[in-house]
C-alpha positions in Angstrom: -13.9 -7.8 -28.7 -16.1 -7.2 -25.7 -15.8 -5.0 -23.1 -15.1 -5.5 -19.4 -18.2 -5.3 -17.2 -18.4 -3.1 -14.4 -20.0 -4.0 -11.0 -21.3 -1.2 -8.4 -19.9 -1.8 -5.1 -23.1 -2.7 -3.8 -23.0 -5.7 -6.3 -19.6 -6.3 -5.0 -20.1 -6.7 -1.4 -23.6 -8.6 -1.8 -21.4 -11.2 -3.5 -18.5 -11.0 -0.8 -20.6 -11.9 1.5 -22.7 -14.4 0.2 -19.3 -16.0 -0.1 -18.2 -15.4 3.3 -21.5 -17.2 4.4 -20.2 -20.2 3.3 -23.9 -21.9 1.8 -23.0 -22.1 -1.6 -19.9 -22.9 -3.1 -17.8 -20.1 -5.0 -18.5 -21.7 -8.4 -22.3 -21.9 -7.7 -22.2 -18.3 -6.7 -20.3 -17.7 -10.1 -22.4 -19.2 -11.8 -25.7 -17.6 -9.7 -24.5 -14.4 -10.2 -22.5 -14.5 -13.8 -18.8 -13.3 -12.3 -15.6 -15.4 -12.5 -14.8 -17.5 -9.2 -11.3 -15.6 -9.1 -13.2 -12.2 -9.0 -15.4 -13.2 -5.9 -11.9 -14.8 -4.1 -10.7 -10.6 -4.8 -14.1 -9.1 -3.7 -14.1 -11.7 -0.1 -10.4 -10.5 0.2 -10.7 -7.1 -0.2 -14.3 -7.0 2.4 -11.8 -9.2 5.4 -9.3 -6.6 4.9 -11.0 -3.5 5.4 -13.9 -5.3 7.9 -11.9 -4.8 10.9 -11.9 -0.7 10.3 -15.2 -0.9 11.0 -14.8 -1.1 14.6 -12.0 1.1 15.3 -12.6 3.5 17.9 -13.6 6.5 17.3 -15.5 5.7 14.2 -14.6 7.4 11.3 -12.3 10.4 11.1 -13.3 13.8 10.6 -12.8 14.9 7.0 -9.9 17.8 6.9 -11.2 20.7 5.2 -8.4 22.9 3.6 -9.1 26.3 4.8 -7.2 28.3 2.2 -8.5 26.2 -1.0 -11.9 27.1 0.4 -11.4 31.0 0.1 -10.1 30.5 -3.1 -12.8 28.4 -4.4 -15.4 31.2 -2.9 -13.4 33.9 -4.2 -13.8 32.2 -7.9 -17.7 31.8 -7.1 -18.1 35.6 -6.4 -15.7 36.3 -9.8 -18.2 34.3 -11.6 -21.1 35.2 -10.5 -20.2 39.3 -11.0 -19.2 37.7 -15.1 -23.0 35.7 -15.2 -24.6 39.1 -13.7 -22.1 41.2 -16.2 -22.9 39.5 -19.2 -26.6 38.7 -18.7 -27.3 42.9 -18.6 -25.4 43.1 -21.9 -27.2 40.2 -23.5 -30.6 41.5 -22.1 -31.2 43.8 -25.8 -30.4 40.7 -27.8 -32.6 38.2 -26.0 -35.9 40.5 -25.0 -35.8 39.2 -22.2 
């Protein structure tokens, strides 16, 4: 049984837009790049629908950062890094170094 193939996104959106070019049919840019014609119909689809977010205003949004999650994650760092400091002084007669 063989496996599904995975495409990068890159792949992905080289093909969309080949197809949205309109030079080559979508079987001869099936058969160019060894995908189904159904699967470049999705990938021309899917580019059209997000293509118009590209020129919102504004551009893109700012990325929320969760305050609290990120004392908690730098709380953890510090508890780790007191363990890595704790244990390497005990191992330091085992490992000579």
């Amino acid at each position: 049984m063989s496996k599904r193939k995975q495409h990068y996104p890159e792949f992905k959106a080289k093909v969309a837009l080949e197809a949205l070019k309109g030079e080559e049919t979508v079987s001869e840019l099936a058969s160019r790049f060894g995908v189904r014609p159904t699967m470049i119909y999705q990938w021309r689809r899917a580019l059209l629908e997000v293509a118009s977010g590209v020129f919102e205003r504004g551009g893109r949004k700012a990325l929320e950062v969760d305050e609290e999650q990120v004392k908690d994650l730098h709380a953890k760092i510090g508890e780790l890094a007191v363990a890595n400091d704790f244990l390497a002084r005990k191992l330091k007669p085992w490992t000579g170094k």
